[in-house]
DOLO-769050 format. One record per residue: x, y, z of N, C-alpha, C, O in turn; residue in three letters. Coordinates in steps of 0.001 Angstrom, whole numbers, plus 500000, padded with zeros to 6 digits. Layout:
! residues N
XYZXYZXYZXYZAla...
This chain:
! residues 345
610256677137311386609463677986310514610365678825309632610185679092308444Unk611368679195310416612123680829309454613011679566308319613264679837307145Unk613389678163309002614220677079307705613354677011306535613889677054305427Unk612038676906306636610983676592305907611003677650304737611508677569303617Unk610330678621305315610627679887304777611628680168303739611361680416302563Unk612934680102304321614592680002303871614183679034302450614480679345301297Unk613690678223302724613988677230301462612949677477300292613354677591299135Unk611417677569300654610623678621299761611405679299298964611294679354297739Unk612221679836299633612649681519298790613645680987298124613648681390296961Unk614450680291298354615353679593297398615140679150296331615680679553295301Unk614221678142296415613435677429295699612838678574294411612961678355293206Unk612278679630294931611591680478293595612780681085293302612952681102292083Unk613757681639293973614643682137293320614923681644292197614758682230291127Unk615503680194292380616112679197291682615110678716290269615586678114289306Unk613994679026290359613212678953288980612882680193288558612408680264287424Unk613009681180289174612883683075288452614509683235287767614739684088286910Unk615681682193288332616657682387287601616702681335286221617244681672285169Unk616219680377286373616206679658284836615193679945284047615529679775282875Unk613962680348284170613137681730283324614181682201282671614467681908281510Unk614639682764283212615196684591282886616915683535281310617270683936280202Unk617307682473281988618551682269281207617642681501279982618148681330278873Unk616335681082280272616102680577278752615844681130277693615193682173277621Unk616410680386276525615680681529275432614626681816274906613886680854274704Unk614270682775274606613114684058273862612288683616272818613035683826271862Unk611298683166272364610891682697271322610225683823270800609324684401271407Unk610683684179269590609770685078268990608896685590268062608918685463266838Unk608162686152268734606241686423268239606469687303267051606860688457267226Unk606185686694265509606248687028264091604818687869263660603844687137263484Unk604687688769263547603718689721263017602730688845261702603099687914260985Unk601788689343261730600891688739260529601753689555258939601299689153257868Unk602566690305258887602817690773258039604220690291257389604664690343256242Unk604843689687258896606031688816258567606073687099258381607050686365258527Unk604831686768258051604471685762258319603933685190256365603983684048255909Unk603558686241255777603043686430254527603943686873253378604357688003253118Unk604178685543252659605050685651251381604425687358250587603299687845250485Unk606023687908250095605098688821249221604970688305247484605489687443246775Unk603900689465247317603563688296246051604368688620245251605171689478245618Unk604464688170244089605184688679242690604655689897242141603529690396242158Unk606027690331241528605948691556240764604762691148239918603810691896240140Unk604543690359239164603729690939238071602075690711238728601189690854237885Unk601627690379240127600360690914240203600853692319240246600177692694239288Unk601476693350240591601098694221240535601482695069239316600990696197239336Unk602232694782238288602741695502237328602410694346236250602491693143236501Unk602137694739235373601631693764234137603414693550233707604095694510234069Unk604150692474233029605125692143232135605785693144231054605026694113231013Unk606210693223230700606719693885229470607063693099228020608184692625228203Unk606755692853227085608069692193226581607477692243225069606263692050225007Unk608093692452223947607689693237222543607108691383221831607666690286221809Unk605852691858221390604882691134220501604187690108221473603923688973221077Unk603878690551222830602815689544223639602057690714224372602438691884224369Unk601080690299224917599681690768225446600099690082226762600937689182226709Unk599591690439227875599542689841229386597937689969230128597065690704229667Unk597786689246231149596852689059231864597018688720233162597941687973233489Unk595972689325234240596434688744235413595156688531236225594515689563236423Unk594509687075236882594039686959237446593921686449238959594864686019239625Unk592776686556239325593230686279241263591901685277241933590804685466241407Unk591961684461242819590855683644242497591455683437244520592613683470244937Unk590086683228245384590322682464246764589937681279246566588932681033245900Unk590878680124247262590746678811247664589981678637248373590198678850249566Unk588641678129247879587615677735249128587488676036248800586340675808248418Unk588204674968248832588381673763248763589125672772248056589921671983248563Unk588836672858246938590107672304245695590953673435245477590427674544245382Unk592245673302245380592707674297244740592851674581243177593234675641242681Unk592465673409242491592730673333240809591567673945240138591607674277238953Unk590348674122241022589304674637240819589228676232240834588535676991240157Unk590351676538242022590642677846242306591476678723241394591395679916241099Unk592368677673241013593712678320239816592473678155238318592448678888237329Unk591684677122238573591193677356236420590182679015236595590091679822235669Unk589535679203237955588685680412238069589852681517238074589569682668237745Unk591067681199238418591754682619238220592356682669236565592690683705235989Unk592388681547236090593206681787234777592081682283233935592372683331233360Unk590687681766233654589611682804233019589910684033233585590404684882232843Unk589725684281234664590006685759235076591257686388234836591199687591235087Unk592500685955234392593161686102233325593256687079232253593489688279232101Unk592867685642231315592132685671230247591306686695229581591306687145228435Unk590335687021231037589536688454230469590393689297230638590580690047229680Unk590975689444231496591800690986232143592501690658230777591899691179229838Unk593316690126230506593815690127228918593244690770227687593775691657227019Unk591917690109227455590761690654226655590449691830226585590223692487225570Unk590407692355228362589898693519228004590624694900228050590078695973228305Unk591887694711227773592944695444227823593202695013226573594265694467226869Unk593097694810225402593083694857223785592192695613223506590994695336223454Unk592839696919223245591651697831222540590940698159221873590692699360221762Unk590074696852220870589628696886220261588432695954220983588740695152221866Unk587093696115220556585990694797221086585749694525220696585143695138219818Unk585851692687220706585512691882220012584221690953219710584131689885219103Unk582934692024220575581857692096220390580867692231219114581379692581218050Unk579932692057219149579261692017217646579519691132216247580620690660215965Unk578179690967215319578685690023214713579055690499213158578891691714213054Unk579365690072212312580636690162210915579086689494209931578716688324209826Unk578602690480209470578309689894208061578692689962206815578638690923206048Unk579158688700206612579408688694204940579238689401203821578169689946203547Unk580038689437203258579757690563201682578665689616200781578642689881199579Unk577983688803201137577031688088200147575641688774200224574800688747199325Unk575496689496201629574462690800201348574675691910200617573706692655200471Unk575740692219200100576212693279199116576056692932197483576138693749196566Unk575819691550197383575174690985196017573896691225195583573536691345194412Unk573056691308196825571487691479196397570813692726196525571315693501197339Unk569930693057195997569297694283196293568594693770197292568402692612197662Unk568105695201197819567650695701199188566172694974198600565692695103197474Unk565508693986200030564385693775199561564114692156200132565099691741200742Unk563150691319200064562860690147200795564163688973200625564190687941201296Unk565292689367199531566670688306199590566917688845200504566748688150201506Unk567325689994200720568365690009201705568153689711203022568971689218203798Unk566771690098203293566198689675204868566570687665205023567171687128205953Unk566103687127204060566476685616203868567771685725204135568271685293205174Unk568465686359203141569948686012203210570146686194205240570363685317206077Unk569991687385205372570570688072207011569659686595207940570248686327208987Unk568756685953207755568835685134208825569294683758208714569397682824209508Unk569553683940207403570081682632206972571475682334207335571933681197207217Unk572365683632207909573695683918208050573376683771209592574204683125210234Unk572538684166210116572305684289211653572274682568211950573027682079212792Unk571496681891211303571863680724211471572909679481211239572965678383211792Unk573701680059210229575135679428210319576034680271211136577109679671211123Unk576159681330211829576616681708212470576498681204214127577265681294215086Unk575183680655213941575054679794215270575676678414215559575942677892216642Unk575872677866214020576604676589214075577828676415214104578381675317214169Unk578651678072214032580131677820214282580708677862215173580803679068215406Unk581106677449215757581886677251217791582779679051217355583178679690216381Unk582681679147218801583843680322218723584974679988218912585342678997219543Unk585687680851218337587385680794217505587778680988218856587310681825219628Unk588813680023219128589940680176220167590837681102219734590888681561218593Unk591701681434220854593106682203220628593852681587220301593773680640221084Unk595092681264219235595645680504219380597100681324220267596829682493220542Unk598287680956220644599109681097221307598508681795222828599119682645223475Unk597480681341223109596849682402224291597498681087225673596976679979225548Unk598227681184226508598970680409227561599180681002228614599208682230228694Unk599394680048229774599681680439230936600751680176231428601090679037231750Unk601549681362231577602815681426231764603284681273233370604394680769233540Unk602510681674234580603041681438235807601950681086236284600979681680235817Unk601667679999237386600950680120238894601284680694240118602512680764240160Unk600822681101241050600901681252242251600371681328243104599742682381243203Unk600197679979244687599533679553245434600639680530246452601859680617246314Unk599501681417247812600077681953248873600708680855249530600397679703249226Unk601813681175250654601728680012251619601138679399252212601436678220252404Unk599808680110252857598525679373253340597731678766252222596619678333252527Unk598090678675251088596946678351250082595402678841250058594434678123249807Unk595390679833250286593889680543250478593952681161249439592928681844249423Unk594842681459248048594980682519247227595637681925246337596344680953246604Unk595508682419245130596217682008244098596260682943242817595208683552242620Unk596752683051242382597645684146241419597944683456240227598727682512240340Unk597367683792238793597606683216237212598393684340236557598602685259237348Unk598836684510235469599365684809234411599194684086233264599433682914232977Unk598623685236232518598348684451231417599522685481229911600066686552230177Unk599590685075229069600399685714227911599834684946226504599585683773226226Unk599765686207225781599233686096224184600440686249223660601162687083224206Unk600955685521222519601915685390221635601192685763220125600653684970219354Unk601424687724219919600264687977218823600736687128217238600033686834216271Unk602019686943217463602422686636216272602389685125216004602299684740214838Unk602459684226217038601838683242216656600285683286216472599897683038215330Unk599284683576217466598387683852216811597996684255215676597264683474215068Unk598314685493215054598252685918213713598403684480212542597461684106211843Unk599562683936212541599511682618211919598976681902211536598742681620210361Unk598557681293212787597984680281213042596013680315212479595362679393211988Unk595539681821212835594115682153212484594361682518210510593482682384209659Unk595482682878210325595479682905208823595611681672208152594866681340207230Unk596792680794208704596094679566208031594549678883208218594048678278207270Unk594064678978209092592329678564209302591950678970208284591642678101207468Unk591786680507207832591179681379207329591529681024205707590678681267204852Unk592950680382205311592989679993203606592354678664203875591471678310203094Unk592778677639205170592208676699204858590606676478204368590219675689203506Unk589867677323205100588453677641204803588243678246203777587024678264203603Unk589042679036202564588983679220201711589193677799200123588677677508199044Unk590122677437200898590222675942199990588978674866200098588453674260199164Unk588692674807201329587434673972201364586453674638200905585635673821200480Unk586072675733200753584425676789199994585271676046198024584558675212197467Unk586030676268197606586742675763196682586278674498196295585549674316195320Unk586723673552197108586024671402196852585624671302197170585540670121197510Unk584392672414197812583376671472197875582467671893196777582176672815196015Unk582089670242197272581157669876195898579627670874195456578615671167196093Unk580123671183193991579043672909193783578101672107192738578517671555191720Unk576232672156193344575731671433192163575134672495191212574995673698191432Unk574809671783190100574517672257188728572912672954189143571985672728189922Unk573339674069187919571716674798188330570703673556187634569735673544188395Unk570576673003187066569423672133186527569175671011187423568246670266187112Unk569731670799188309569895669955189501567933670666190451567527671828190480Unk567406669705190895566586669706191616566597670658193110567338670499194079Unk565573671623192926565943673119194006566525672351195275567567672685195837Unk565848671451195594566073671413197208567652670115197356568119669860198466Unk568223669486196074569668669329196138570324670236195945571546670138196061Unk569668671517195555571005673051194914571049673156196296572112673007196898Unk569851673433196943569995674561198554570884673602199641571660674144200428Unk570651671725199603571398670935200187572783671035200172573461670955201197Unk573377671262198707574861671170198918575163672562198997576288672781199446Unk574323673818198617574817675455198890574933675561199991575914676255200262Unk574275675121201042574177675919202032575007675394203379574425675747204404Unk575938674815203567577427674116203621578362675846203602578920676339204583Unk578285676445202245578653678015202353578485678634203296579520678811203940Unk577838678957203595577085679573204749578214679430205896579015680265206317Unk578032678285206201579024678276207711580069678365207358580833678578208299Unk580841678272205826582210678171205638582156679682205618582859680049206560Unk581772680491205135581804682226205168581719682816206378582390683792206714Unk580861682221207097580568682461208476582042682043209889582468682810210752Unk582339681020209691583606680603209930584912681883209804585673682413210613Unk584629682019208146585508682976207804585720683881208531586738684267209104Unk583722684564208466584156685823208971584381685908210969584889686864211555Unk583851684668211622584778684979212778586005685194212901586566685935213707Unk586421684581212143588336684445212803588738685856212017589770686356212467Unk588113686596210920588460687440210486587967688639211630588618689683211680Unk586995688473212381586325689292213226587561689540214711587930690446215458Unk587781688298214506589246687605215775590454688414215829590890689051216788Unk591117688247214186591762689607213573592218690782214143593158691242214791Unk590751691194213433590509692679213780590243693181215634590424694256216207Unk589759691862216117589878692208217722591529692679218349591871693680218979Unk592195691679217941593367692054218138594623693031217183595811693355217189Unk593778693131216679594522694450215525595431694025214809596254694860214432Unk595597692636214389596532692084213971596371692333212360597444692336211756Unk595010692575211448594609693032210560594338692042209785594438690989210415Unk593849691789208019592988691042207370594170690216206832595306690611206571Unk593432688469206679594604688111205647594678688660204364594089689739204306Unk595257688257203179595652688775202106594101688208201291593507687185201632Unk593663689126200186593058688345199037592982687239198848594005686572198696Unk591801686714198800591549684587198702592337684608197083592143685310196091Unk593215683576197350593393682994195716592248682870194740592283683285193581Unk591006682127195441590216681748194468588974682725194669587824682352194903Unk589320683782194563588043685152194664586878684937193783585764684895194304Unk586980684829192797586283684807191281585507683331191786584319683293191467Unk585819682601192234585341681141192392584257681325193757583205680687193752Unk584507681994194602584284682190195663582853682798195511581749682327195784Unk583236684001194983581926685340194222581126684640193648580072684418194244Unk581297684148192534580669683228191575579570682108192891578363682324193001Unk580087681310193496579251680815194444578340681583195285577172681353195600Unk579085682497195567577945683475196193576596683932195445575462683810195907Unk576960684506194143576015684322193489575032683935193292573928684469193400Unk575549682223192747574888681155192928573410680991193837572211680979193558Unk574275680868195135573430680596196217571985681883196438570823681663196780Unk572503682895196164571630684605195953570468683679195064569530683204195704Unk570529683501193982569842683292192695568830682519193169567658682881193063Unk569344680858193996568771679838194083567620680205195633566423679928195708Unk568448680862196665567749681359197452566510682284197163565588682281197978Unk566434683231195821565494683772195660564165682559194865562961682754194700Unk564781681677194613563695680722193935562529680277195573561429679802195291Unk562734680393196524562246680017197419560769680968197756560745681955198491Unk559499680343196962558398681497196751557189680330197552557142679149197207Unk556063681050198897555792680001199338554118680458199184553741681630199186Unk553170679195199043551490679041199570551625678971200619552564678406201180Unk550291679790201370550013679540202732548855678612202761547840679214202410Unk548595677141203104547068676693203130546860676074204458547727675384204995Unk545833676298204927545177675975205824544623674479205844543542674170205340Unk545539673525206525544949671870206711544047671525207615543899670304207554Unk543467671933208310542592671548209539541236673018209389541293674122208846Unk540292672403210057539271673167210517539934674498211726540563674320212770Unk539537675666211141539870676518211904541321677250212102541615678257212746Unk542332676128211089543619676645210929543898678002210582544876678618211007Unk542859678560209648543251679817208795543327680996209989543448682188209708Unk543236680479211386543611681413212016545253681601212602545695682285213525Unk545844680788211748547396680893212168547995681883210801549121682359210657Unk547047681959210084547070682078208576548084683530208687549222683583208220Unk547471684533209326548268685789209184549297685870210139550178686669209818Unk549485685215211359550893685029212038551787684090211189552982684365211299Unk551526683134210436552442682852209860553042683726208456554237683683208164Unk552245684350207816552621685220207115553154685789207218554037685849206362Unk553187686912208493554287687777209067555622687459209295556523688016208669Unk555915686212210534556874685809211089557224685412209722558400685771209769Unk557058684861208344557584684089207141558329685371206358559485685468205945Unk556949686538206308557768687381205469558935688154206122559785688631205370Unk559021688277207126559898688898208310561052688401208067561948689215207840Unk561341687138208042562403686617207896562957686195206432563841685359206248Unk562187687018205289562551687138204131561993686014202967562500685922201849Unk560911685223203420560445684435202439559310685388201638558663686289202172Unk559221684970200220558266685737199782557032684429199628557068683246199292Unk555885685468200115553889684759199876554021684870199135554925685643198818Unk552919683922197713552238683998197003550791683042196822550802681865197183Unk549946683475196416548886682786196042548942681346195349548241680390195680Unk550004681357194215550418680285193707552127680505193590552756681501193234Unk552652679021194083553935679061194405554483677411194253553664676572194629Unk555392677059193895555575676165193517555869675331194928555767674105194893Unk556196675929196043556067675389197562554889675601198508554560676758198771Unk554282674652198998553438674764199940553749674940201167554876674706201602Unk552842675347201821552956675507203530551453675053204384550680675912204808Unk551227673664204531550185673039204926550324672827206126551400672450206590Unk548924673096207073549245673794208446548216673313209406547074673533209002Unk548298672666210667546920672616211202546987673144212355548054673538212827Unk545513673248213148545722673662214380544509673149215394543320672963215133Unk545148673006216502544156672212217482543927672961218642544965673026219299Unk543139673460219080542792674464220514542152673392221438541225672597221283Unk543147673722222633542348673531223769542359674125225012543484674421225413Unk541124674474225982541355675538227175540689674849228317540093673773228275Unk540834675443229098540359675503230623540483676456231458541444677221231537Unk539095676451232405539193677631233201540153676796234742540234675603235035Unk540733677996235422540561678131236468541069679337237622541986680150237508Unk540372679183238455540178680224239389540024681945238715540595682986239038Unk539145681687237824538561683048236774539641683093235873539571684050235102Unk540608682367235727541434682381235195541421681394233365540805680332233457Unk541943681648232062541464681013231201542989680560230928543965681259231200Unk543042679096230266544526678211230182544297678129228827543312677445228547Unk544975678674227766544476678442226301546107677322225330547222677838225253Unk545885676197224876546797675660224654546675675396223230545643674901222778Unk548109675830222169547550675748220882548633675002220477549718675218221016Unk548513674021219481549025672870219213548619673333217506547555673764217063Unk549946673042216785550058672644215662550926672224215013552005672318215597Unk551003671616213664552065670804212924551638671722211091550616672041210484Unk553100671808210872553205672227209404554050671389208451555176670944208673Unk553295671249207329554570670540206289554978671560204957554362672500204453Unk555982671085204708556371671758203534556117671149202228557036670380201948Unk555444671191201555554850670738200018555793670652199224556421671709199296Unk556359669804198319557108670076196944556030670581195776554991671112196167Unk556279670411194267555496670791193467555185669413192991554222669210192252Unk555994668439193407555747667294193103554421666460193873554025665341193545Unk553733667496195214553343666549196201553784665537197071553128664576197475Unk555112665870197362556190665462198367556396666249199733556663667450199695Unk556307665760200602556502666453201790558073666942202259558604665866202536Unk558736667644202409560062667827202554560393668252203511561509668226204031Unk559446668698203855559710669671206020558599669028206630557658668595205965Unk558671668944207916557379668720208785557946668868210208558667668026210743Unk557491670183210841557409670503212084556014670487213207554839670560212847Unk556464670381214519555247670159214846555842671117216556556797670972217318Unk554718672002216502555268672990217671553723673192218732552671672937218145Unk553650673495219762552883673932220530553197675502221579554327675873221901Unk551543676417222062552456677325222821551328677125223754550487676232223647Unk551389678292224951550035678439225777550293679746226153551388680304226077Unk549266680215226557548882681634227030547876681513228005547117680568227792Unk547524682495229483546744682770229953546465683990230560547424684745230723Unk545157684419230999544663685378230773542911685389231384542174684406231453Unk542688686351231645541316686807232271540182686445231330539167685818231630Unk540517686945230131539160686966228864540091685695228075541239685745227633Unk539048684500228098539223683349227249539245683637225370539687682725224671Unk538823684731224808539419685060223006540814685703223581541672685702222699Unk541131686083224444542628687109224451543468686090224615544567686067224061Unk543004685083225445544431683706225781544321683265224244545342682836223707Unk543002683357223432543261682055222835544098682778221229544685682053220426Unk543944684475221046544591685035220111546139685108220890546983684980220002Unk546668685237221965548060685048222336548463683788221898549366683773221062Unk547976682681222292548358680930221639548483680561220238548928679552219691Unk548029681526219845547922680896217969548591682311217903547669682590217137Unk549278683408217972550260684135217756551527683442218207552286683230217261Unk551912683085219219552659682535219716553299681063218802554483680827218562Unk552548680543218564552279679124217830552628679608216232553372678939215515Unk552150680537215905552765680558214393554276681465214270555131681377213389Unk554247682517215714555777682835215818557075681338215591558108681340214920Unk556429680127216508557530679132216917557596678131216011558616677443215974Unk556498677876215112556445677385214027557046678273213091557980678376213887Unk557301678817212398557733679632211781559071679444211890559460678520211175Unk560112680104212665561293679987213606561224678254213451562360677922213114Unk560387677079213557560949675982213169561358675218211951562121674264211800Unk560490676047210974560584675699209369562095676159209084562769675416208371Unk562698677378209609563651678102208977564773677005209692565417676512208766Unk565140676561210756565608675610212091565826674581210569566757674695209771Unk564760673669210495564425672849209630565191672843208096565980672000207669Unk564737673948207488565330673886206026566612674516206272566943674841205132Unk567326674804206870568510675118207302569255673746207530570308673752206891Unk569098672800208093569620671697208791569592670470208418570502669641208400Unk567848670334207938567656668536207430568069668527205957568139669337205033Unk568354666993206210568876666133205029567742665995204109566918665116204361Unk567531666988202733566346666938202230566486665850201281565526665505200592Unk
């Protein structure tokens, strides 16, 4: 028993002594374990004639998905550390040609709508200068940098180039047929509009205006132009269908609103119909108003033709059915302007 014993104790000795001679492996803190990041998340760059940005984005699966959400985030932090905002929109000096009065309302939505057809102006020299994925890849870190002076450049040549093109393109003769003057004028529009973003772009970044257009006098002169021919635009309201003449005064409004002038006799028509239909249910009234408008020449030529519908409902079946034919000559209306703005007349 006591040999037995004897050798037990040996035995643990003999493994409490090779424990003790092996080596130590050692336990790294969560804090020593974590790259630190770069200086410039926490201090923006320095460096004379660039802008900086810094965005931060978590990896929840792709990571390329993770780095493009941090470089917009960037991008803005960039943006919005230029002290100027580059909010709101730039209208043209071609409202400063007309007197106060139904042109200019034409003119202002007529600008609202080539202003819709111009993409917004990129930055140019706007780049991303660093990435950075943590070691675990759960994080990722952009830099972005504006180069103002290439930018500046680069938006001034746009800005003559768009001046040379308002220049060739092709300007027709006033004795030319109204609706080929307004076809090839109104091409202007987005080229001014154009203009005045990147000029709006500019001034966001304080970089300031290009110089005087070479061809000013040429430029003005078109503006003109287009003022003159735009005021020729004088319209009839007539009623084509049974019961139409109840779109009669919503279209009047929404028309004169947006700067067309009524008249009794007008060398353009506005021929209009309208179709009602309702249903009840559950005390409830479904009022659906359907109509189509054309645009008349003086010739008896059709030159526009839209065709719009709205619905309204409501407790009292006359209240749905005056919301539907308000509604209906609002979107008609808003489609004529859509229309003579766009089609190939």
């Amino acid at each position: 028993m006591d040999a037995k014993f004897a050798a037990i104790c040996l035995l643990l000795c003999g493994l409490l002594v090779s424990a003790c001679s092996s080596p130590q492996r050692e336990i790294s803190s969560p804090a020593d374990s974590i790259a630190p990041l770069p200086g410039w998340t926490q201090t923006y760059p320095r460096q004379l004639g660039y802008e900086f940005g810094v965005g931060q984005a978590q990896v929840f699966g792709a990571t390329g998905s993770a780095a493009d959400l941090a470089t917009e985030r960037a991008r803005v932090d960039l943006l919005s550390r230029i002290r100027v905002r580059v909010e709101g929109e730039t209208q043209t000096s071609l409202q400063q040609q007309w007197q106060q009065g139904q042109e200019v309302a034409l003119n202002e939505t007529l600008q609202q709508r080539a202003r819709s057809q111009v993409e917004a102006v990129t930055l140019p020299g706007l780049r991303t200068r660093e990435t950075w994925f943590s070691p675990d890849q759960r994080e990722v870190w952009v830099l972005v940098e504006l180069d103002r002076s290439a930018a500046q450049a680069e938006l001034f040549s746009r800005w003559r180039a768009l001046e040379q093109q308002m220049t060739e393109r092709r300007w027709p003769e006033a004795s030319q047929p109204f609706f080929t003057r307004l076809r090839q004028a109104l091409p202007l529009l987005e080229d001014l509009a154009a203009q005045a973003a990147i000029e709006q772009t500019l001034d966001f970044l304080a970089l300031g205006p290009p110089a005087r257009p070479h061809h000013q006098a040429v430029i003005e002169q078109r503006r003109a132009d287009l003022a003159a021919w735009l005021d020729e635009i004088n319209l009839a309201l007539r009623p084509g269908s049974q019961g139409a003449d109840a779109l009669t005064p919503h279209l009047a409004a929404q028309l004169t609103r947006q700067g067309f002038a009524m008249r009794e006799q007008a060398s353009m028509q506005l021929i209009y119909t309208l179709e009602l239909t309702g249903r009840e249910r559950d005390g409830m009234t479904q009022q659906q108003a359907e109509g189509a408008l054309r645009w008349v020449d003086e010739q008896g030529r059709t030159r526009l033709a839209v065709q719009r519908s709205a619905r309204s409902t409501a407790a009292d079946a006359r209240l749905a059915e005056q919301r539907a034919v308000a509604a209906l000559g609002q979107s008609l209306a808003e489609a004529l302007l859509d229309a003579l703005f766009s089609a190939p007349f």
